[in-house]
VOVEX-338914 format. One record per residue: residue number from 1; residue in one letter; x, y, z of N, C-alpha, C, CB in turn. Coordinates in steps of 0.2 Angstrom, whole numbers. Atoms other than C-alpha are relative to their C-alpha. Glycine has a CB too. Layout:
# residues N
   k r   n_u   n_v   n_w  ca_u  ca_v  ca_w   c_u   c_v   c_w  cb_u  cb_v  cb_w
 NUM A     X     Y     Z     X     Y     Z     X     Y     Z     X     Y     Z
...
END
This chain:
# residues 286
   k r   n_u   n_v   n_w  ca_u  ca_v  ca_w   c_u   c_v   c_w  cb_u  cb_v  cb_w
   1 X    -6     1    -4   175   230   -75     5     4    -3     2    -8    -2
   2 X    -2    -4     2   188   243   -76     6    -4     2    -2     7     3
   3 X    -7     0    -2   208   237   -75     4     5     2     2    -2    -5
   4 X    -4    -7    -4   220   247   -67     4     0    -6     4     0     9
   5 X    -5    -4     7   231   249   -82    -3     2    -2     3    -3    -6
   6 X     3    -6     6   228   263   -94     6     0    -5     0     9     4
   7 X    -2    -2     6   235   272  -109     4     6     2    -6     0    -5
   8 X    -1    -8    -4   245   287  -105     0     4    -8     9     1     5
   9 X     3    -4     5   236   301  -115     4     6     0    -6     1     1
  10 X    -3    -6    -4   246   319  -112     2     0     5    -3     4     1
  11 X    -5     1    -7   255   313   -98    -5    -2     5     4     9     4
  12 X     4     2    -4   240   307   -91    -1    -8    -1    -6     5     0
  13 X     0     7     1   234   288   -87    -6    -2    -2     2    -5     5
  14 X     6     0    -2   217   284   -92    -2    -7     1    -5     4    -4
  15 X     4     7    -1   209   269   -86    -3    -5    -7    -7     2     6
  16 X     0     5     6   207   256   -99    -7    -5     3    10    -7    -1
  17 X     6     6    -4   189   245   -96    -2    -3    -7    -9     4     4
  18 X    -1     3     4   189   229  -102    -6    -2    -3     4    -4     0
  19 X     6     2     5   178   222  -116    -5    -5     6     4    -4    -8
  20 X     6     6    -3   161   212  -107     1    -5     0    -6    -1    -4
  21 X     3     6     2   160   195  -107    -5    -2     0     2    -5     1
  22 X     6     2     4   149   186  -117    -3    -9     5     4     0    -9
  23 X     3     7    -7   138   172  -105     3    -6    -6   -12    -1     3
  24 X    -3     6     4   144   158  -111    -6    -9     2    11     0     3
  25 X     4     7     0   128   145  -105    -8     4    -3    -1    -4     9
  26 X     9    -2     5   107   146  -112    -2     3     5    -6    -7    -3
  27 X     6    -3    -3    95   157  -107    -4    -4     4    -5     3    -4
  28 X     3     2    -4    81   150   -96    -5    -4    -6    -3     4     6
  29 X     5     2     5    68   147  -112     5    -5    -4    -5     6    -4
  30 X    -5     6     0    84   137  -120    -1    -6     1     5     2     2
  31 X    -1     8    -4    85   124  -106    -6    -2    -1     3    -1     9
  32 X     6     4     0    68   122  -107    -1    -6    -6    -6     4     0
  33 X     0     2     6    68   118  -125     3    -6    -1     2     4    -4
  34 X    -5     6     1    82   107  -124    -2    -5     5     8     2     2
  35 X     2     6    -6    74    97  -110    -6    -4    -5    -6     5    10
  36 X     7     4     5    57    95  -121     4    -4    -6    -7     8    -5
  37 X    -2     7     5    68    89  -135     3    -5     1     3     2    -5
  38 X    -4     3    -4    76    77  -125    -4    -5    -1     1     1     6
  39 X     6     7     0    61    68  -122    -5     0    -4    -5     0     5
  40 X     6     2     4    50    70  -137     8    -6    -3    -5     6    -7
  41 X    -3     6     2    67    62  -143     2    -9     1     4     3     2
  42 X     0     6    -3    67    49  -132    -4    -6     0     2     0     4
  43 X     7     1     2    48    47  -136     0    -4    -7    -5     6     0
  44 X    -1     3     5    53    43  -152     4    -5     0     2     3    -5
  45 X    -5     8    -1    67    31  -151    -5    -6     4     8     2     6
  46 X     2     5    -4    56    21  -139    -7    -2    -4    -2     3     8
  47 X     4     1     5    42    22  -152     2    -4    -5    -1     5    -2
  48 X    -5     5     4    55    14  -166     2    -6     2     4     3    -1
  49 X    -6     4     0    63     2  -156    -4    -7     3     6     4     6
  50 X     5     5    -2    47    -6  -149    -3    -4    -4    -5     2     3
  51 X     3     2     5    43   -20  -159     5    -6    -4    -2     6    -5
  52 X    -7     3     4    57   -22  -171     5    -1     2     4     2    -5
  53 X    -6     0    -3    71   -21  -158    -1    -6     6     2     6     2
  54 X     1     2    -7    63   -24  -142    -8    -4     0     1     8     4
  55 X     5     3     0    48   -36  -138    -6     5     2     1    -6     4
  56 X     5    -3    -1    31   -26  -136    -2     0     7    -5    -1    -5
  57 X     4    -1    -6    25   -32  -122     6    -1     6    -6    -6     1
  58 X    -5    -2    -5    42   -28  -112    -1     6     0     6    -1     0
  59 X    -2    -8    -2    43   -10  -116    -6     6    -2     7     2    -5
  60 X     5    -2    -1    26    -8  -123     2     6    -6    -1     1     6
  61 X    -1    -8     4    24    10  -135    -3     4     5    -6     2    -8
  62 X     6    -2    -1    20    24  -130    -5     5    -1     1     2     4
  63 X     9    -2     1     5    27  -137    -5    -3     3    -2    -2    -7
  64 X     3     2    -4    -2    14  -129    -1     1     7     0    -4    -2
  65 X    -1    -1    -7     7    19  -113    -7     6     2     9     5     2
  66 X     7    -8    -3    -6    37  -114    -6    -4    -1    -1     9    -9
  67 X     6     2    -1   -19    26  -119    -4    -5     8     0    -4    -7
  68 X     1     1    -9   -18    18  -101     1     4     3     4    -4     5
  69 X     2    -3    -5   -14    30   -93    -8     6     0     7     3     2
  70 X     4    -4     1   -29    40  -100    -5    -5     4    -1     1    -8
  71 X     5     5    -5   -40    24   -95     1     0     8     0    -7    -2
  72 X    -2    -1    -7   -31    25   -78    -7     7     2    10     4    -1
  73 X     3    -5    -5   -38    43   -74    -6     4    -3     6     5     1
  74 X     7    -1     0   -53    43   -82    -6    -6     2     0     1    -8
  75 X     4     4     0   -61    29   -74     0     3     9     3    -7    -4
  76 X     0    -4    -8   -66    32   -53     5    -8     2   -10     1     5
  77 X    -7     5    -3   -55    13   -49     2     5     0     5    -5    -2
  78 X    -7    -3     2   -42    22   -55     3     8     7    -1     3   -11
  79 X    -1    -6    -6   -45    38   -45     0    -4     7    -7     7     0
  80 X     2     3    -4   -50    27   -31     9    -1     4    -5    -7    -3
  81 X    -7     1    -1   -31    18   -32     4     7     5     3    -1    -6
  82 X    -6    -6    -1   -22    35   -31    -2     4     6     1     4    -8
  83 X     2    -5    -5   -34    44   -20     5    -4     7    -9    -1     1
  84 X    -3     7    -6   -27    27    -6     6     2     0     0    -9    -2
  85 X    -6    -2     1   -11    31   -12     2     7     4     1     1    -8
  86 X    -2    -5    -1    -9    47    -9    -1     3     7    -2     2    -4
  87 X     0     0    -5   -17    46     8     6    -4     6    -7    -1     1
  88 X    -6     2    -3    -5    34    15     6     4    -1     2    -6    -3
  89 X    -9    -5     1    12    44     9    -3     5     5     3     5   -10
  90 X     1    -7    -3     2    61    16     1    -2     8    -9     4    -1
  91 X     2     5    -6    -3    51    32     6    -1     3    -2    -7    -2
  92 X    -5     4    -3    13    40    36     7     7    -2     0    -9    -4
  93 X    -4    -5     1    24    55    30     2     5     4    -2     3    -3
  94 X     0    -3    -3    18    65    42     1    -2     7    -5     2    -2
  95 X    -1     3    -5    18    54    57     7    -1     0    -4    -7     1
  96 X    -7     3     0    37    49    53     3     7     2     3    -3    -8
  97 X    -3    -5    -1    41    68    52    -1     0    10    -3     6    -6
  98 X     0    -1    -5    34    70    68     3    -6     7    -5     2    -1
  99 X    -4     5    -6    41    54    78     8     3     0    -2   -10    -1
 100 X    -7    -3    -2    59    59    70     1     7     3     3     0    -5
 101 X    -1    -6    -3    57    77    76     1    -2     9    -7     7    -2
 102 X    -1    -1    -7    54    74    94     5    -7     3    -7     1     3
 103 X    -7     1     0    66    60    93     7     3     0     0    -3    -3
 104 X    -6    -3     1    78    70    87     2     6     6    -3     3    -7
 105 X    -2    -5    -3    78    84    98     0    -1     7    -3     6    -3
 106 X     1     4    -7    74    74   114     8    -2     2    -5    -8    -3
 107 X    -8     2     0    90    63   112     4     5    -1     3    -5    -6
 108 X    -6    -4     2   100    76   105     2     6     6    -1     4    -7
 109 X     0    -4    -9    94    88   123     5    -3     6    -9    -1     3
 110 X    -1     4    -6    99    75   132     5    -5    -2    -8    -2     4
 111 X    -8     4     2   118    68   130    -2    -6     3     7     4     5
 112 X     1     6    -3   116    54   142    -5    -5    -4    -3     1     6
 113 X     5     4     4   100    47   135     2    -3   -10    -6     5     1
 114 X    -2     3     8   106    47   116     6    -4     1     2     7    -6
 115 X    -6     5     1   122    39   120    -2    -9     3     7     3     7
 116 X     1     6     0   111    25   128    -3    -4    -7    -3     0     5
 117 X     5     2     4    98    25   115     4    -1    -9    -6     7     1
 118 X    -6    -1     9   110    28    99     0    -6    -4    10     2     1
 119 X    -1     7     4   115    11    95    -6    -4     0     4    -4     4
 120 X     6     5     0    97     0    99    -4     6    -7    -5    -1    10
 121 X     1    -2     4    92    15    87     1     0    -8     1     2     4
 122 X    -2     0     9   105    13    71    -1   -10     1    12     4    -2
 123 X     3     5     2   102    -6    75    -4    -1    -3    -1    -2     3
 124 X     5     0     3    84    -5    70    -2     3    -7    -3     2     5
 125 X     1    -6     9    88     8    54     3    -5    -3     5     9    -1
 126 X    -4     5     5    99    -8    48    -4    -4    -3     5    -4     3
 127 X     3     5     2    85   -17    46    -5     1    -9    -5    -1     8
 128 X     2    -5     6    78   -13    29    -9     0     1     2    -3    -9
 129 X     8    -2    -3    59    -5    30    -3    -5    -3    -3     9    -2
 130 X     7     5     6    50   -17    16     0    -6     4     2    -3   -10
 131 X     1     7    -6    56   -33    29    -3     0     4     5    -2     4
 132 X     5    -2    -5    46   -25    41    -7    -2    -2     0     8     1
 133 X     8     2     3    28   -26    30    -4    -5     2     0    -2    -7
 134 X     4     4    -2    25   -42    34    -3    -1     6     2    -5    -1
 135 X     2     0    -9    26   -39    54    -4     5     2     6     1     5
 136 X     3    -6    -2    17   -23    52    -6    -2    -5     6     7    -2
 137 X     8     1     2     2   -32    42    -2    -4     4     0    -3    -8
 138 X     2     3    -6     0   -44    55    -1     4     6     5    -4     3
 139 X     2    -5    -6    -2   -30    68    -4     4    -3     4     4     3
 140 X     5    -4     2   -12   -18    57    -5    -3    -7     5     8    -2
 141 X     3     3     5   -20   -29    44     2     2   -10    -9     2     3
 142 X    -4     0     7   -20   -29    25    -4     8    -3    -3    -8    -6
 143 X     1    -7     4   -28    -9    24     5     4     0    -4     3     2
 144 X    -5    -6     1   -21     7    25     5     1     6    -5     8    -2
 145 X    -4    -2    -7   -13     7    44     6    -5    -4    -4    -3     9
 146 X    -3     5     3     0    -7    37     7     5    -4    -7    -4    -5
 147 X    -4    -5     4     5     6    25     4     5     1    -2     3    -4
 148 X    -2    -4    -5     7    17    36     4     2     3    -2     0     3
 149 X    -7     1    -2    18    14    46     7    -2    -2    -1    -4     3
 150 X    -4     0     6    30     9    32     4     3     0    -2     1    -4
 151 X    -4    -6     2    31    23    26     3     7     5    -6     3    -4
 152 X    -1    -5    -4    32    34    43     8    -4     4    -7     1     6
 153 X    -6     5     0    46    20    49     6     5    -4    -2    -8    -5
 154 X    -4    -1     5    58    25    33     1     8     3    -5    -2    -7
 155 X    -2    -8     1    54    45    35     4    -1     9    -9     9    -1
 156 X    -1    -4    -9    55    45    56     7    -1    -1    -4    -5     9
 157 X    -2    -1    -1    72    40    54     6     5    -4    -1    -4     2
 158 X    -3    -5     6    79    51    40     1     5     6    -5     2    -8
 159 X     4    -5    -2    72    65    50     3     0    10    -8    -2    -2
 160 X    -2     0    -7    78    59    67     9     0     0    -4    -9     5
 161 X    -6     1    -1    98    56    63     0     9    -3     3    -8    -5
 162 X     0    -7     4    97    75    52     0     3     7    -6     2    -7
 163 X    -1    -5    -5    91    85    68     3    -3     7    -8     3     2
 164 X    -3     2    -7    99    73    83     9     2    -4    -3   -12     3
 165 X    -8     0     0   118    76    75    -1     9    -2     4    -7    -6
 166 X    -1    -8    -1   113    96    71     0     2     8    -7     3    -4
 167 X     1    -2   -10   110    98    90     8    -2     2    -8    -7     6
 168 X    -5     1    -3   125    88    91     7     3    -4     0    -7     1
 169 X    -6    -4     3   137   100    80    -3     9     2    -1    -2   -11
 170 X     3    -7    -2   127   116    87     7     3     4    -7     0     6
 171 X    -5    -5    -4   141   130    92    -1     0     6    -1     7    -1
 172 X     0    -3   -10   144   129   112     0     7     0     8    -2     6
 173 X    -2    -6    -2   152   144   111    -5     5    -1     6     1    -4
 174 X     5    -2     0   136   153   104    -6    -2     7    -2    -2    -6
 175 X     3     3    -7   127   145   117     2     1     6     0    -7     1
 176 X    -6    -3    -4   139   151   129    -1    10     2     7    -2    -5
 177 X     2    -7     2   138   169   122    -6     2     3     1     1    -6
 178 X     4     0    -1   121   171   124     1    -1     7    -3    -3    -4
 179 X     1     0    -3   120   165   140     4     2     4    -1    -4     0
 180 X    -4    -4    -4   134   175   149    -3     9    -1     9    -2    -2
 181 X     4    -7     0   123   190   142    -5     2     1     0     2    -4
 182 X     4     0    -3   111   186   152    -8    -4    -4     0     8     1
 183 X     6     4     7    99   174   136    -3    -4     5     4    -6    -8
 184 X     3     7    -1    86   162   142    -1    -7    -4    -6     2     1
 185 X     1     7     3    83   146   135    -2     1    -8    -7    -6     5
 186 X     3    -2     6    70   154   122     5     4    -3    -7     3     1
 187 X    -5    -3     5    84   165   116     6    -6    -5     6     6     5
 188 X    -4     6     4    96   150   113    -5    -3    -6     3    -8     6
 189 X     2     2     4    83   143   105     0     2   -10    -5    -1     3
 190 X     3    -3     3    79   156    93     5     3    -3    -5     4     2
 191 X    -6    -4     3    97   163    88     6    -6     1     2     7     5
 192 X    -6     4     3   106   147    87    -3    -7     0     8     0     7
 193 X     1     7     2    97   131    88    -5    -3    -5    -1    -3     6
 194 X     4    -2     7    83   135    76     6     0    -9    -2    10     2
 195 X    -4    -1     4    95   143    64     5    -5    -4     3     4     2
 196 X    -7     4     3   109   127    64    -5    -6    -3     6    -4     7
 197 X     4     8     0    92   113    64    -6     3    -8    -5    -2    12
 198 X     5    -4     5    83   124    49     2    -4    -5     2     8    -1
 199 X    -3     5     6    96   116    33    -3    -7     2     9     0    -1
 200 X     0     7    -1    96   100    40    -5    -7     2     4     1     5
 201 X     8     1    -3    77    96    46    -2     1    -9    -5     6     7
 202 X     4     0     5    72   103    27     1    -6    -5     0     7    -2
 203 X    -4     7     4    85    90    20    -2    -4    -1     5    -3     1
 204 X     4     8     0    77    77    28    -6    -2    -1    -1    -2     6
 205 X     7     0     3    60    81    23     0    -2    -8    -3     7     1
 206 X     0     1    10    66    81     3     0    -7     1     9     1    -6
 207 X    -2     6     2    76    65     7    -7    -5     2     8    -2     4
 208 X     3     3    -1    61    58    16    -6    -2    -3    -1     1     5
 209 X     5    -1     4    48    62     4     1    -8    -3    -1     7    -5
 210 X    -1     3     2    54    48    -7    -1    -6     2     4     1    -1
 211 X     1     5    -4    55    36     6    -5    -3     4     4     1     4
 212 X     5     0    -3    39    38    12    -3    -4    -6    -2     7     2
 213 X     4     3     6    32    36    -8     3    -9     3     4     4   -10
 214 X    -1     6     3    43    20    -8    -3    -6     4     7    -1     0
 215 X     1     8    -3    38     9     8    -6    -1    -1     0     0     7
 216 X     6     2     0    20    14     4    -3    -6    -6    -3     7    -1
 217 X    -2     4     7    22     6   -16     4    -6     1     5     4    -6
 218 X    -3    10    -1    33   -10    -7    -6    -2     4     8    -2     5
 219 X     6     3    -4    17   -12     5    -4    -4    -5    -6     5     4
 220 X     6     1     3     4   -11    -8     2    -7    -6    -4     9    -3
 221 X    -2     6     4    15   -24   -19    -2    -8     5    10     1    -2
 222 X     0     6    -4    16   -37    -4    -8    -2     0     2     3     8
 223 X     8     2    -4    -3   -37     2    -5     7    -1     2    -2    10
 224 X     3    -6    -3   -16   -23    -1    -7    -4    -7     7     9    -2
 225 X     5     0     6   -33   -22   -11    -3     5    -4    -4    -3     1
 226 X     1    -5     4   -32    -4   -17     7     3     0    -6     4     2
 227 X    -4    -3    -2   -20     8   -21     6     0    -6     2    -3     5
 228 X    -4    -1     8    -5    14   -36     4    -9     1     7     9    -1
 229 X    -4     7     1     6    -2   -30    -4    -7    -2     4    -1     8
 230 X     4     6     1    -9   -14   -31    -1     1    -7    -7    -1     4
 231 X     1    -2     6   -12    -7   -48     6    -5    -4     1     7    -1
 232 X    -5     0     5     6    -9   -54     1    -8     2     7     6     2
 233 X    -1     5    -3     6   -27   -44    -4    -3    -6    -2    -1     8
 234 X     5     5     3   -10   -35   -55     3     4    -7   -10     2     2
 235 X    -3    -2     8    -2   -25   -73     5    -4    -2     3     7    -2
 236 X    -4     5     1    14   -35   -69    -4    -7     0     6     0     5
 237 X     4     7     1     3   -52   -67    -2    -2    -5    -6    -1     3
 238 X     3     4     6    -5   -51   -82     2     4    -5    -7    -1     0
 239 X    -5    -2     6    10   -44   -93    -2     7    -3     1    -6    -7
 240 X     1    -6     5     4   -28   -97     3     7     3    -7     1    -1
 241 X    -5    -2     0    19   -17   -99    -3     8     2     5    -2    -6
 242 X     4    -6     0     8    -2  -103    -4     2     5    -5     0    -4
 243 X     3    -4    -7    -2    -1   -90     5    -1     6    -8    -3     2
 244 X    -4    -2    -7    13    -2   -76     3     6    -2     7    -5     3
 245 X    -5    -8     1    22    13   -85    -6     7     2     3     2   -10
 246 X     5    -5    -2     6    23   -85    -2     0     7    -7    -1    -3
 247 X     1     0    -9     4    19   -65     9     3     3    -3   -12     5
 248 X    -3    -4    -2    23    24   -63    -1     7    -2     6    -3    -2
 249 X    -1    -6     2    20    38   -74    -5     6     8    -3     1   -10
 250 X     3    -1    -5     8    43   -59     2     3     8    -3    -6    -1
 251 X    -6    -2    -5    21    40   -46     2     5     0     7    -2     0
 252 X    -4    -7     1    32    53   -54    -4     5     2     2     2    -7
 253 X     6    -6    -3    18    64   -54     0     2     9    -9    -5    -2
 254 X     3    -1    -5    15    61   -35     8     4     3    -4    -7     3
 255 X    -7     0    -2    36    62   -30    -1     7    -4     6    -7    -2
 256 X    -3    -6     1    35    79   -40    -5     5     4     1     1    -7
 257 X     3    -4    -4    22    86   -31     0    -1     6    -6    -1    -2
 258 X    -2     2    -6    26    81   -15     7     6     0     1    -9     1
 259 X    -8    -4    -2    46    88   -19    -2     6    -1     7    -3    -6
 260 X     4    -9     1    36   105   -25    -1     1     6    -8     2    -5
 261 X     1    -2    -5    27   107   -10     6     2     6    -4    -5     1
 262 X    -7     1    -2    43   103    -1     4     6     0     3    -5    -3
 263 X    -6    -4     3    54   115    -9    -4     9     2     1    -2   -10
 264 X     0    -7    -2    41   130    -7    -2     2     6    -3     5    -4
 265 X     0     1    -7    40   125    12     7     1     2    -3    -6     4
 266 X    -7    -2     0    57   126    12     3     8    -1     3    -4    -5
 267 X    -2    -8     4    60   143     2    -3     5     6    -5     2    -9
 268 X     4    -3    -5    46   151    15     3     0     7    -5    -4     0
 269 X    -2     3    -6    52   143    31     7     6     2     2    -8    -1
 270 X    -7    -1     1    71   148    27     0    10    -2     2    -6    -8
 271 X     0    -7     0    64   166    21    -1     4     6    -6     3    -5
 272 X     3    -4    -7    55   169    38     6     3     6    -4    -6     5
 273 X    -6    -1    -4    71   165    46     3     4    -2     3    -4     0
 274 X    -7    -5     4    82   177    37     5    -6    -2     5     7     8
 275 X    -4     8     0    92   159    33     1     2    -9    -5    -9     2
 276 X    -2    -2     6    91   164    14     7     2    -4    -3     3     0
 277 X    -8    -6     1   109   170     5    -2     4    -4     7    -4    -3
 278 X     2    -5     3   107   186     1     1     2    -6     2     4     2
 279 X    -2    -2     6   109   194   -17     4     4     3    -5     2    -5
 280 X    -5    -4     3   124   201   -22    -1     7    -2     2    -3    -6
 281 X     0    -7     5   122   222   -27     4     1    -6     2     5     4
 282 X    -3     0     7   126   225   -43     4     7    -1    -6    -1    -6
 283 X    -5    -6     0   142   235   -42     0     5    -5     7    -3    -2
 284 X    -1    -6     5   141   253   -52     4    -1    -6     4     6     5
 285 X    -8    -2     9   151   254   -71     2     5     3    -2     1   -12
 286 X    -4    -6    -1   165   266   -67     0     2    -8     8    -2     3
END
C-alpha cells in the first residue's frame, strides 16, 4: 500500500509506503485446534459432571456413550437401522426436491394459476409435517412408504416457495432485452432464468436436507419397526441415556454428510454456471 504523501528529499517528493498490517485472526490449522479443544473440553466437563452433579442415567458418560455407539455399529441391527434410515431421507428427499421443482416453476410460469393455487398451497404448509404421520401411516402402512412421504412433504415445499417467488422476482427487463434481440424461450432460459433460480433452489436443498432427516426421525418415533428413530424410540423406553446419544451421534453423522454432498453440488453446479464470485487480483507493490 503506497500513500500519496511523501517526504521531500532534494526538492523532490518520494512516496512514503506504509508499514503492512499484521492479520489480526488464526491461521486455518489454529481454528482447527481451537475447535478440537472445545470439544475434548467439553468431553471433560461432561465426564466430571456425570454422576456427582448430574444423575448418570440422564446424561450418561461419555465413555459409555462410545461404548454404544461402538455396539451400535458393530453389530448388523444396528447397520440394518441406519441402512432404513438412510434410504428414506435419500428416497423421500429426492421425491420432495422434485415435486417442489416442478411445482415451483409450473406456478411461477403461469401467473394465473399460482395466484389461484398460492393460498390452498400456504394453507397446507401451515399444517405441521409430523401431524400428517398418522394419515400418512394409514395410507402407506407402518414401513418405509409412510416415511417417505414425510420427509418429501417437508422438502417439496421448502423447495417449491424458493424457486416459485425466484421466477417471481426474475428481471422483466432482461427478459425483454433478450427478446427484442431476437432470443428464443431457450435463451431466456439460459441467461436469466437459470442464473436468478441457481442461489435460491441450492438454498432450498441445504434448508431441506434437515427437514427431510427430521420427518423421517418423527415417523420412525410414531410407528415404525426399524430404523435410527426406532432405535432412539426403544433407548428412551428403557432409560438408556447412552445409547440415544450414540444413535443421535449417528444423525449428526448423516445431516453432515448429506450437508457435504450438498455443498459440493452446489460449488460444482454454481462453477458450471460461471455463478461463482470471482477472485480478487492481487494488486502489484509499487
Amino acid at each position: 500500500m503506497v500513500t500519496t504523501t511523501g517526504k521531500m528529499t532534494g526538492g523532490r517528493t518520494r512516496p512514503v509506503q506504509a508499514a503492512p498490517r499484521r492479520g489480526s485472526g488464526w491461521n486455518g490449522a489454529q481454528i482447527v485446534a481451537a475447535r478440537v479443544g472445545v470439544i475434548v473440553l467439553a468431553l471433560v466437563v461432561w465426564q466430571l459432571v456425570s454422576g456427582p452433579l448430574i444423575p448418570e442415567y440422564a446424561i450418561s458418560k461419555p465413555t459409555e456413550v462410545v461404548q454404544s455407539l461402538w455396539k451400535l455399529l458393530t453389530s448388523p441391527a444396528g447397520w440394518t437401522d441406519i441402512g432404513a434410515t438412510t434410504v428414506e431421507i435419500a428416497v423421500g428427499f429426492g421425491i420432495g426436491v422434485a415435486i417442489g421443482t416442478t411445482l415451483g416453476l409450473v406456478l411461477g410460469s403461469f401467473p394465473v394459476a399460482g395466484r389461484v393455487l398460492e393460498p390452498l398451497i400456504a394453507a397446507v404448509n401451515g399444517i405441521p409435517k409430523i401431524a400428517l404421520a398418522p394419515l400418512f401411516l394409514l395410507f402407506f402402512g407402518i414401513g418405509a412408504w409412510s416415511k417417505i412421504t414425510i420427509a418429501a412433504t417437508g422438502v417439496a415445499f421448502v423447495v417449491f416457495y424458493n424457486l416459485y417467488l425466484g421466477l417471481r422476482q426474475r428481471q422483466r427487463e432482461l427478459v425483454e432485452v433478450i427478446e427484442v434481440m431476437g432470443g428464443r424461450k431457450h435463451h431466456v432460459l439460459a441467461y436469466v432464468t437459470i442464473p436468478t433460480l441457481a442461489s435460491p433452489f441450492f438454498a432450498a436443498l441445504k434448508a431441506g436436507g434437515p427437514l427431510a432427516i427430521l420427518g423421517v426421525i418423527g415417523a420412525e418415533f410414531i410407528a415404525s419397526s426399524q430404523g435410527v428413530g426406532h432405535e432412539l424410540f426403544s433407548y428412551a423406553t428403557a432409560l438408556d441415556a447412552s445409547g440415544e446419544f450414540a444413535a443421535l451421534i449417528v444423525l449428526v453423522a448423516l445431516t453432515l454428510v448429506l450437508n457435504g454432498l450438498l455443498t459440493q453440488l452446489d460449488k460444482y453446479a454454481l462453477k458450471r454456471l460461471g455463478l461463482l464470485p470471482r477472485k480478487k487480483a492481487a494488486q502489484p507493490r509499487a
